[in-house]
ZALUMGU-607242 format. One line per field, with one value per residue (C-alpha): y negated, x, z negated; residue number from 1. Coordinates in Angstrom, 2 decimals. Example, Ala and Ser with C-alpha at 12.3 -4.5 7.8 and 13.67 -1.06 7.14 Angstrom:
yy: (4.50,1.06)
xx: (12.30,13.67)
zz: (-7.80,-7.14)
seq: (1,2)
END
This chain:
yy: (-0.61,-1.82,-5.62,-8.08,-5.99,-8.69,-6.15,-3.85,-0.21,0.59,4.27,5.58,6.77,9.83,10.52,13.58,10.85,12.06,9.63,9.82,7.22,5.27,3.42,1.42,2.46,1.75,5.55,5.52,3.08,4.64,8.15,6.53,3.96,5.92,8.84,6.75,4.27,7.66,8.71,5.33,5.67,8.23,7.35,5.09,8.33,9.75,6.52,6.88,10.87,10.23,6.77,9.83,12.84,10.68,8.77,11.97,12.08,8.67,7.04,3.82,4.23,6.77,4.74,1.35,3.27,4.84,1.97,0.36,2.60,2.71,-0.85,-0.07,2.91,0.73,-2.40,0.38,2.04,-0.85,-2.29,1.13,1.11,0.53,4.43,5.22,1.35,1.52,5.91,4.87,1.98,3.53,7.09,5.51,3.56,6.94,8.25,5.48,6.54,10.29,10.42,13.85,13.74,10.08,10.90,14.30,11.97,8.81,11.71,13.22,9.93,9.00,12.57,11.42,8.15,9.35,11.93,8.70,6.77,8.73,10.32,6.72,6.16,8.49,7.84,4.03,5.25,4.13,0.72,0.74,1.86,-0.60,-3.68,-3.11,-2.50,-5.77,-7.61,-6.20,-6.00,-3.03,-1.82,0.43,3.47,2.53,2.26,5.68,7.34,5.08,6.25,10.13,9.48,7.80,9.68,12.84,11.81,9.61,13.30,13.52,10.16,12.29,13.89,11.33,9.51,12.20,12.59,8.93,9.93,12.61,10.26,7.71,10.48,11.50,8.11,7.02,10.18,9.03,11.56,9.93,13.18,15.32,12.03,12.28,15.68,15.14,12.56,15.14,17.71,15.25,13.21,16.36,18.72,15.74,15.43,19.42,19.80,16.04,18.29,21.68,20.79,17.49,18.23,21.84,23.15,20.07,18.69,15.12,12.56,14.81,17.01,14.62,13.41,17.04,17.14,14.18,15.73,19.18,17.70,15.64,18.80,20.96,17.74,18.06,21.46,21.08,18.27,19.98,22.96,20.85,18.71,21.25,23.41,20.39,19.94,23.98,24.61,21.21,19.98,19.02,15.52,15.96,14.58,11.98,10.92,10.86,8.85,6.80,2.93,1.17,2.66,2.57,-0.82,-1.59,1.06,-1.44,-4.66,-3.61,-1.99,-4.92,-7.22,-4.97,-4.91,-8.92,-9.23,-6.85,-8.66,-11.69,-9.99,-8.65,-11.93,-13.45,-11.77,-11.91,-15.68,-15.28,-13.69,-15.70,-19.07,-17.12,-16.76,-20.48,-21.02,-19.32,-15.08,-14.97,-16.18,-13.63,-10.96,-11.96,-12.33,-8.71,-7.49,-9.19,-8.08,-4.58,-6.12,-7.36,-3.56,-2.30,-4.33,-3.64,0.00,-0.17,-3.00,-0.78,2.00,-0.74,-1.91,1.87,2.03,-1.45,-0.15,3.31,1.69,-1.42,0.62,3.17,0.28,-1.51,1.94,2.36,-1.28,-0.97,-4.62,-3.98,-1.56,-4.06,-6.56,-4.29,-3.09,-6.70,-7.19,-4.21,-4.02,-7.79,-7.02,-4.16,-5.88,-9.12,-6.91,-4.82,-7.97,-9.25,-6.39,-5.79,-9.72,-9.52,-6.01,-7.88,-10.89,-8.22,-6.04,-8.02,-8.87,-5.20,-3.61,-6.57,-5.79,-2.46,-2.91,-5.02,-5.35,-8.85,-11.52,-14.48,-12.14,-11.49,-14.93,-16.07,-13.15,-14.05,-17.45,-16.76,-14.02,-15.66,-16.65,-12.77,-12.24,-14.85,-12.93,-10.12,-12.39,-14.62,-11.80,-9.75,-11.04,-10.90,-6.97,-6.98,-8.64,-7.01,-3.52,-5.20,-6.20,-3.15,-0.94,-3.99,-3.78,-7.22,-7.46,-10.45,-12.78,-11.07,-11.44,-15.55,-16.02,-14.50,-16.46,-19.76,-18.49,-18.03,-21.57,-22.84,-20.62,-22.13,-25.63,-24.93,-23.34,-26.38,-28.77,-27.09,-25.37,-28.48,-29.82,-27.15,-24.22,-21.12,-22.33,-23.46,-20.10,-18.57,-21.10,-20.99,-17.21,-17.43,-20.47,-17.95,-14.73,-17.53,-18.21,-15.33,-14.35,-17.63,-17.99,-14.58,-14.93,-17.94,-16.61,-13.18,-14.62,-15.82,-12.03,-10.29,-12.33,-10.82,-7.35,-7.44,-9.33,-7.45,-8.51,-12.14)
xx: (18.42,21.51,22.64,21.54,18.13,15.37,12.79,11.31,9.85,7.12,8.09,9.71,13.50,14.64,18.43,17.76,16.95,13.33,10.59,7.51,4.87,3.97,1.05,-1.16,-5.26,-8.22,-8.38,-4.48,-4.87,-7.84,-6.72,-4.30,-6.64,-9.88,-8.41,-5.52,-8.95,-10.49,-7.77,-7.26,-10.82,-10.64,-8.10,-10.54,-12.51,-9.72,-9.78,-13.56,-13.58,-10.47,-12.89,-16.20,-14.42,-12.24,-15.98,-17.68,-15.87,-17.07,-14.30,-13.55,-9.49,-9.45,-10.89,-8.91,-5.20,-6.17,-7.08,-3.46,-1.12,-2.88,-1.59,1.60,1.84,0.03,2.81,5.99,4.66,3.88,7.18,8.74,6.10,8.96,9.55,6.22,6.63,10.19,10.14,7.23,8.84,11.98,10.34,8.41,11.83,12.93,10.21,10.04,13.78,12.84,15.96,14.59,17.84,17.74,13.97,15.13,17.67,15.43,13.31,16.02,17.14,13.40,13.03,16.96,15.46,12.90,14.43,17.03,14.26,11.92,14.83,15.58,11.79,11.50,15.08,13.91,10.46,10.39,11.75,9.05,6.66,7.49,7.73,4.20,2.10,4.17,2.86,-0.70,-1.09,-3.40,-4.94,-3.21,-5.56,-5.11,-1.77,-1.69,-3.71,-2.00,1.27,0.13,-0.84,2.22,5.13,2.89,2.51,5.94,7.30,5.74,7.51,10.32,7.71,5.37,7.81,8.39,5.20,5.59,8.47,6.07,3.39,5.81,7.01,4.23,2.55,5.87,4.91,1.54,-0.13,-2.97,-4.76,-2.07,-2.09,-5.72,-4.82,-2.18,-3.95,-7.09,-4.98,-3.55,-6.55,-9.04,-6.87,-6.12,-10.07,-10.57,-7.87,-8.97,-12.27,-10.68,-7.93,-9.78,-13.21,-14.28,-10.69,-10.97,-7.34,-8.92,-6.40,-3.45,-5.34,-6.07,-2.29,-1.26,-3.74,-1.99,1.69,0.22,-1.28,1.78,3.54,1.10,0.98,4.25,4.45,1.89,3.70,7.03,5.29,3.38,6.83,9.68,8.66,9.01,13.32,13.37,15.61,17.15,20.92,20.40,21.57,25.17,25.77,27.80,25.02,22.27,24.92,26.16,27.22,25.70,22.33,22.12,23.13,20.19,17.66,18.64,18.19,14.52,14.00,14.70,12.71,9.57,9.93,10.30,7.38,5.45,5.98,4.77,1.42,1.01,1.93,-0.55,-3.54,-1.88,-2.38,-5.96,-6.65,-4.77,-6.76,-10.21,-9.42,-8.55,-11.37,-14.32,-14.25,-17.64,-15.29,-12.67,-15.35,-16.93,-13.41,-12.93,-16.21,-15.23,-11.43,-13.49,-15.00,-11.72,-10.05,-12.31,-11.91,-7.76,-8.77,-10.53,-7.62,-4.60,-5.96,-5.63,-2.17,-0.91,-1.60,0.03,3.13,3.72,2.75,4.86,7.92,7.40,7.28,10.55,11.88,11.25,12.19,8.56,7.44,4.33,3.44,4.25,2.34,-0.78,0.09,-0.45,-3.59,-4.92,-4.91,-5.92,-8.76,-9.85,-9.05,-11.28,-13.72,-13.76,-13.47,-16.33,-18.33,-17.29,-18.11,-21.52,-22.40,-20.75,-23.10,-26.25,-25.78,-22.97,-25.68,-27.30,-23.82,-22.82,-26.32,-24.99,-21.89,-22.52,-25.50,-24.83,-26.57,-24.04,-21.43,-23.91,-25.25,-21.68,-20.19,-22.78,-22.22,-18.55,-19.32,-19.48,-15.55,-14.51,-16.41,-14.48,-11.31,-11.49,-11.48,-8.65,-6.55,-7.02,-4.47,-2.12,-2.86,-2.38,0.88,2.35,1.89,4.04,6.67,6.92,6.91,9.44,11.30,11.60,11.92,13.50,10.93,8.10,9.94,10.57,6.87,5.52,7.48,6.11,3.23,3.47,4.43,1.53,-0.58,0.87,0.69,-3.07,-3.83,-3.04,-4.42,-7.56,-8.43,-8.78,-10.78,-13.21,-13.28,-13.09,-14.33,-10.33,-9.49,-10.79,-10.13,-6.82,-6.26,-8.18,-5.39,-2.78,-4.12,-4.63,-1.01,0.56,-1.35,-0.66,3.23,4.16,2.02,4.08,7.38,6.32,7.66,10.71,11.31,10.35,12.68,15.27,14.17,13.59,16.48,16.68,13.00,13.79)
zz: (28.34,29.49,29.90,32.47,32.74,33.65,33.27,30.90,31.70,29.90,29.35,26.88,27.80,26.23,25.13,27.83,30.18,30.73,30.58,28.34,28.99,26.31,25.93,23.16,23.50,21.36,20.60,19.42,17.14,15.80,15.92,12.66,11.23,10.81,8.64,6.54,5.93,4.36,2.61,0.77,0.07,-1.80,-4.16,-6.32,-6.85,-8.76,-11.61,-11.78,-12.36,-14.97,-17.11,-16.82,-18.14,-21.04,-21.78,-21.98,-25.44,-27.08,-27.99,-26.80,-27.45,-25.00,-22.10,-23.06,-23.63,-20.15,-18.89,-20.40,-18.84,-15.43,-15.21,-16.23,-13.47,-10.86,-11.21,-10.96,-8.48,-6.44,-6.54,-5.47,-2.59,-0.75,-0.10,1.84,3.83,4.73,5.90,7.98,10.10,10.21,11.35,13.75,15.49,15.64,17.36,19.72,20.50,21.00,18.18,16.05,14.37,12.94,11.97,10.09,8.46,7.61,6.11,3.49,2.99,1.70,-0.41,-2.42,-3.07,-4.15,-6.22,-7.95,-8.19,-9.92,-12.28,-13.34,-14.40,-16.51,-17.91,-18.54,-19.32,-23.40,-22.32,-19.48,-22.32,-24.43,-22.11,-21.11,-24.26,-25.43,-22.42,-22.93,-26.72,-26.83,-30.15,-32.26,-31.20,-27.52,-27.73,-29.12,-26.16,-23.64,-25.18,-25.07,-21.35,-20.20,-21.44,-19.59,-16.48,-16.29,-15.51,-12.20,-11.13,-8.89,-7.00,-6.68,-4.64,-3.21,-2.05,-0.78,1.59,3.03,3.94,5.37,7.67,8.93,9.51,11.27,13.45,14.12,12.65,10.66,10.16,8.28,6.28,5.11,4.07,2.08,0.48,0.17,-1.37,-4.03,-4.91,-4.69,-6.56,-9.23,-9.74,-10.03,-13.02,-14.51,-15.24,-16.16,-18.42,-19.71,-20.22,-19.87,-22.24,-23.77,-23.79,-22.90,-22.55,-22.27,-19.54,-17.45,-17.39,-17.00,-13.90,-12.40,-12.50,-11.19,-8.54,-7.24,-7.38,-5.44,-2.59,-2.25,-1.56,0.73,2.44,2.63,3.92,7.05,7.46,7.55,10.12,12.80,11.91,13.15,16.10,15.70,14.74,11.24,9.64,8.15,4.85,6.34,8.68,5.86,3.87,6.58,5.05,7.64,7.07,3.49,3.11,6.03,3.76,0.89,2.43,3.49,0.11,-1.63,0.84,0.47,-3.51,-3.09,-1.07,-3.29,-6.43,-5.79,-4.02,-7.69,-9.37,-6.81,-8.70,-12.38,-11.33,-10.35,-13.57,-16.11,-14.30,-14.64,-18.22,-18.83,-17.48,-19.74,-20.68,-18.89,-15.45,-16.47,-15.97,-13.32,-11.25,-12.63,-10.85,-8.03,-7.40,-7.23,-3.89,-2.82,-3.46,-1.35,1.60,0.98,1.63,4.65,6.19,5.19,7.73,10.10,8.73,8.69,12.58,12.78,11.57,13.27,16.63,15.95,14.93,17.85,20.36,18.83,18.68,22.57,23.80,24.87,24.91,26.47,23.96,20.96,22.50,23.32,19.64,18.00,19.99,19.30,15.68,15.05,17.14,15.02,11.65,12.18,13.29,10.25,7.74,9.60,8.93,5.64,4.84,6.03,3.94,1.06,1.55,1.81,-1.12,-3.26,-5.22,-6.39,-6.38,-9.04,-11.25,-11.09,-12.08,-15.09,-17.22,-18.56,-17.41,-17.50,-15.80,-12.78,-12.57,-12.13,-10.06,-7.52,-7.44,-6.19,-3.89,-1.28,-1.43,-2.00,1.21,2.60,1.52,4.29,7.08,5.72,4.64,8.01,9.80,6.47,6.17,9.79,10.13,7.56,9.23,12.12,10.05,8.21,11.18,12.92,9.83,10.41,5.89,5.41,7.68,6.04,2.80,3.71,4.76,1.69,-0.52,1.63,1.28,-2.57,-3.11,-1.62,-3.54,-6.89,-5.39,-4.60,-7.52,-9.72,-7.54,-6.81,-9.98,-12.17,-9.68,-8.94,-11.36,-10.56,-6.76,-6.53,-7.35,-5.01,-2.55,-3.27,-2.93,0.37,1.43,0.27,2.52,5.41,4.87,4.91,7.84,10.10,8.65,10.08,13.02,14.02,13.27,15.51,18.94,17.79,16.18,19.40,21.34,19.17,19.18,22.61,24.22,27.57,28.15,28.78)
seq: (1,2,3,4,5,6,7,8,9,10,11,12,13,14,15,16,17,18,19,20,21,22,23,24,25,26,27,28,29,30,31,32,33,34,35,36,37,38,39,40,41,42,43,44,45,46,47,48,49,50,51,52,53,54,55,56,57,58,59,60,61,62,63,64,65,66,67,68,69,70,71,72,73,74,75,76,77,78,79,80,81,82,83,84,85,86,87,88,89,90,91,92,93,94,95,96,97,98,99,100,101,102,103,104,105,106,107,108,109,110,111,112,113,114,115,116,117,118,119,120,121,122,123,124,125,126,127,128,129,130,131,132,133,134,135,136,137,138,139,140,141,142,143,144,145,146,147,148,149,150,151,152,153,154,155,156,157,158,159,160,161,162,163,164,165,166,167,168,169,170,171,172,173,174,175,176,177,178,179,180,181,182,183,184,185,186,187,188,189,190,191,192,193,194,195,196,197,198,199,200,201,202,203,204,205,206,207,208,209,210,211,212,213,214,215,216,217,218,219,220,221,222,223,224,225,226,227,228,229,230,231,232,233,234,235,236,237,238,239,240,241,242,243,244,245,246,247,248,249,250,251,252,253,254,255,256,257,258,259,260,261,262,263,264,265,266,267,268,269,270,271,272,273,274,275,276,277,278,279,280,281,282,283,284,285,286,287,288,289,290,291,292,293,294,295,296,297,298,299,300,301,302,303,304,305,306,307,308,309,310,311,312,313,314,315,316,317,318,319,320,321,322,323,324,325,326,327,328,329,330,331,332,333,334,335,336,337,338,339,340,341,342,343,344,345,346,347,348,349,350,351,352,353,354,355,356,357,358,359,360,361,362,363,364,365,366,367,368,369,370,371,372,373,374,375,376,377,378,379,380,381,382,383,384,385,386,387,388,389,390,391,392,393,394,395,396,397,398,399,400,401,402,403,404,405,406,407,408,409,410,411,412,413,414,415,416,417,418,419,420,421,422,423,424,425,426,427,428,429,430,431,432,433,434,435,436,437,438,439,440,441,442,443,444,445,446,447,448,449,450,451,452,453,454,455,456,457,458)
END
């Protein structure tokens, strides 16, 4: 778009100069939201099968060290999230552009991080190790299991980010299908060897970490086999290009906003928890029954955030402002509508999923007395998830980055005011004032960022 234009086309200009319409439709959106939903779905299936195979054996060490180092592996690996979020935006920019090139190159770029990153893990991995059982302060026995289990599957960190730079291509692509199968491959051939190697050969804890680092490495071979054959009859990236200043140093800057933003969302329910358990132990658990609600509802609103950001990121890519537009309508539309549904079945059968989830009276009695604020959480977090697919697949980091740290504060502020107050009702109020916030905060800063993003539209 050159300078002085007062309008926008709403078609996609390619550098051949051919023009590819462009537009954002109810069946686009779900066409990515519908199978990434499924395929985040499935992923709690895998940390059930791993708790029923290690229980089938009776000892309570093995479930609690699993149970450790799954908390260790799910706070790295959500601070390196970064990989999967920041391919995906940038992809889809490319995309938008009809640039093949800069997506091949966004793509390697990914699979090295990936590579350093997950190299460095397992490098650091004793003082990772370490640091977290210190935090925790398992049992000795636990410690020994989660020990076993760690320094296993720490091996597969390379290829599990790898695996990460896959999926962020082909989101950025659009193609939520070849998603869901990637994810299906992993998650499905994960639970198949969780049962071979752990319970029918026996190999129990060990097994089931051995299943996890097979299966990354038979995703990834999957991936690389669906993804390579699209850079064919191309001009491939140089190694200048993939290591190109400019773009690292821009890669880095949205790495590091993305990590940012992610801690904090983690500290945000280390919070929750450590005020539950000031509270009473029988409020701990019930919060604990309850996050599994709020997990859920994540799932099903980070289908709608992964169409967020490939549409968002194609649009910005384009200089398609009617596309972004129709993109941020779109996907809000579909998110409330999902939280709203996903309240209401909450409200209607909160109650017998909680009696089957616990058997102690005090913990159900009090996990349904809060329900109806987890319920709650889905609507005021829908425009968070939502937003936060735009920015992503904007790669507009540091506003997102800004607005979550806002955001934070008033969490903490609300926290300590409300808590003393009301009990564990200011909890959850205050983590619904905190998913409210982020939600509003980068709604209002969105038309300020599209004016700069889209300068030749106004």
């Amino acid at each position: 778009m050159h300078p002085g234009t007062t309008c926008l086309d709403t078609s996609t200009a390619t550098p051949e100069g051919r023009q590819q319409p462009f537009d954002v439709t109810h069946r686009i959106v779900l066409a990515i939201a519908v199978p990434m939903t499924f395929a985040y779905v499935s992923t709690p299936l895998l940390g059930l099968t791993d708790t029923a195979v290690l229980g089938q054996f009776g000892r309570a060490a093995d479930l609690a060290g699993l149970g450790v180092a799954a908390v260790i592996f799910d706070l790295v690996f959500s601070l390196i999230s970064f990989i999967r979020t920041s391919t995906t935006g940038l992809v889809a920019q490319a995309f938008g552009r009809d640039d093949r090139g800069e997506e091949e190159a966004v793509f390697w770029r990914a699979v090295i991080s990936g590579i350093a990153g997950g190299v460095s893990l397992v490098i650091l991995s004793p003082l990772i190790l370490y640091a977290g059982l210190a935090v925790i302060g398992p049992e000795p026995a636990a410690a020994a299991v989660a020990t076993t289990y760690f320094y296993i599957r720490i091996l597969s960190s390379p290829v599990r980010l790898i695996n990460d730079a896959l999926l962020g291509y082909v989101l950025g692509k659009g193609r939520g299908t070849i998603g869901l199968l990637l994810q299906t491959v992993l998650n499905g051939t994960n639970i198949a060897l969780s049962v071979f190697l752990g319970l029918v050969l026996g190999y129990g804890v060990s097994g089931v970490a051995w299943a996890t680092v097979i299966s990354e490495i038979v995703a990834a071979a999957a991936g690389f086999l669906i993804v390579l054959p699209a850079f064919k009859g191309q001009q491939h990236p140089s190694m200048i290009r993939l290591f190109e200043r400019d773009k690292l140093i821009a890669l880095f800057a949205l790495n590091r906003d993305i990590t940012i933003r992610s801690l904090l969302l983690v500290a945000s329910f280390v919070l929750l928890t450590r005020a539950g358990a000031a509270i009473s132990t029988v409020v701990l658990a019930a919060n604990a029954v309850l996050m599994n609600f709020f997990m859920i509802s994540a799932f099903f609103l980070d289908g709608m955030a992964a169409a967020a950001e490939q549409l968002a990121g194609r649009s910005i890519g384009a200089q398609n402002l009617m596309a972004f537009r129709r993109s941020i309508r779109l996907t809000a539309l579909w998110s409330f509508a999902l939280s709203g549904f996903l309240a209401a079945a909450f409200l209607l059968s909160g109650s017998s999923v909680i009696a089957f989830l616990t058997t102690a009276e005090t913990v159900r009695a009090a996990a349904v007395e809060y329900l109806p604020w987890m319920a709650l959480t889905g609507i005021t977090g829908a425009l968070a998830f939502q937003m936060d697919g735009i920015y992503i697949g904007a790669t507009w980091s540091k506003e997102m980055r800004n607005m979550m740290i806002l955001s934070f504060v008033g969490y903490v502020i609300a926290l300590e005011a409300l808590t003393p107050l009301l009990g564990n009702h200011g909890v959850w109020l205050s983590l619904n004032l905190f998913l409210f916030l982020r939600g509003v905060t980068l709604a209002a800063a969105t038309p300020r960022q599209i004016r700069q993003s889209f300068r030749s539209a106004h």
